[in-house]
C-alpha positions as CSV (number, residue, x, y, z in Angstrom):
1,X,105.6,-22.8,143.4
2,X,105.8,-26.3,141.6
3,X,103.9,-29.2,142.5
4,X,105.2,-32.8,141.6
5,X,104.8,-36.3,143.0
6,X,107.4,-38.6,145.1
7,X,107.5,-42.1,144.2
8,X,104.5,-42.6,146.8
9,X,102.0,-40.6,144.9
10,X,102.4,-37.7,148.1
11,X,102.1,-34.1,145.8
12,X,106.1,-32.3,147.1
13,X,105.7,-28.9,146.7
14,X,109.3,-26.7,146.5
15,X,109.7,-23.1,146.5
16,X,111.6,-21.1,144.2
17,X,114.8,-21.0,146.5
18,X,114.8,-24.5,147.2
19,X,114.5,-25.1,143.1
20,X,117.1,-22.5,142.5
21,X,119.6,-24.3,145.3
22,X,119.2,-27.3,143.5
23,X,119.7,-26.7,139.9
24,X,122.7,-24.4,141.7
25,X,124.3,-27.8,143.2
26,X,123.2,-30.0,140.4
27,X,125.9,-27.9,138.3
28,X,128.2,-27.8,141.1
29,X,131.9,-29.1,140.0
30,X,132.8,-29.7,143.6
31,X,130.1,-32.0,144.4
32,X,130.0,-33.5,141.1
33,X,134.1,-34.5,141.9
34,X,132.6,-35.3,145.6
35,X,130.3,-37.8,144.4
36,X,133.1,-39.4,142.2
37,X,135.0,-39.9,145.0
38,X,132.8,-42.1,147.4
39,X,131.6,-43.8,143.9
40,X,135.3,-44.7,143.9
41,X,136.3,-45.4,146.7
42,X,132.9,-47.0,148.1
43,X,133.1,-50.4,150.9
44,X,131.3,-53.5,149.7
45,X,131.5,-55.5,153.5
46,X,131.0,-59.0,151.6
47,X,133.7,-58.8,148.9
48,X,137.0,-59.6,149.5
49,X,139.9,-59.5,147.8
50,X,137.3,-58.7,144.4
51,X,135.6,-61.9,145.5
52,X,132.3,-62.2,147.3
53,X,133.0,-64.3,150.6
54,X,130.0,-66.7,151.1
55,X,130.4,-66.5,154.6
56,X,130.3,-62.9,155.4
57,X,126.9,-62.8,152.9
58,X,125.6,-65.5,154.8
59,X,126.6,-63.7,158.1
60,X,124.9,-60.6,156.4
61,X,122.4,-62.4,155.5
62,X,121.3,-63.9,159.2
63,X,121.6,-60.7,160.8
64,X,119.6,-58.9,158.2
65,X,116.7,-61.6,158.4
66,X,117.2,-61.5,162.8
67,X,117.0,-57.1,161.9
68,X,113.7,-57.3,160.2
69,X,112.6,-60.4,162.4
70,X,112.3,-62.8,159.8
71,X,112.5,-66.5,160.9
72,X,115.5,-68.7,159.3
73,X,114.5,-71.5,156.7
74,X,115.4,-74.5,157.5
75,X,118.9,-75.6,155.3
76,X,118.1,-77.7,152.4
77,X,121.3,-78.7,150.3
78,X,120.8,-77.9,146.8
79,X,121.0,-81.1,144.6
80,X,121.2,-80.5,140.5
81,X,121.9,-83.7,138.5
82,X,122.3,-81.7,135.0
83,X,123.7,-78.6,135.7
84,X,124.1,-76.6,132.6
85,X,125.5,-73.1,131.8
């Protein structure tokens, strides 16, 4: 049986099946092609058109912040006299 540690420091132990399943679908073709497939065809909700739309990451944004109950800051328009890239 191997021992190893997740990214919180916890010791995973696997058994030999488990290890064996895994290096048998890490070589798989079909999910290797499987995994291509949602790469490329993958939905990014706040681009459109190849553009990100402000307003649906904003919208994102406010409902993400309301999710994790995080209170709005208060708008404060950016002002940049020497704007430089």
């Amino acid at each position: 049986m191997k021992c190893s540690a997740n990214s919180e420091g916890n010791i995973v132990t696997i058994s030999e099946n488990e290890k064996k399943e895994f290096l048998r679908l890490a070589d798989s073709k079909s999910l290797k092609e499987d995994m291509r497939y949602l790469s490329e065809h993958r939905h990014n909700p706040v681009i459109l058109d190849g553009e990100v739309d402000i307003d649906r990451w904003v919208l994102f944004l406010n409902e993400f912040n309301e999710f994790i109950n995080h209170e709005p800051k208060p708008f404060k328009p950016m002002i940049d006299k020497d704007m430089r890239l």
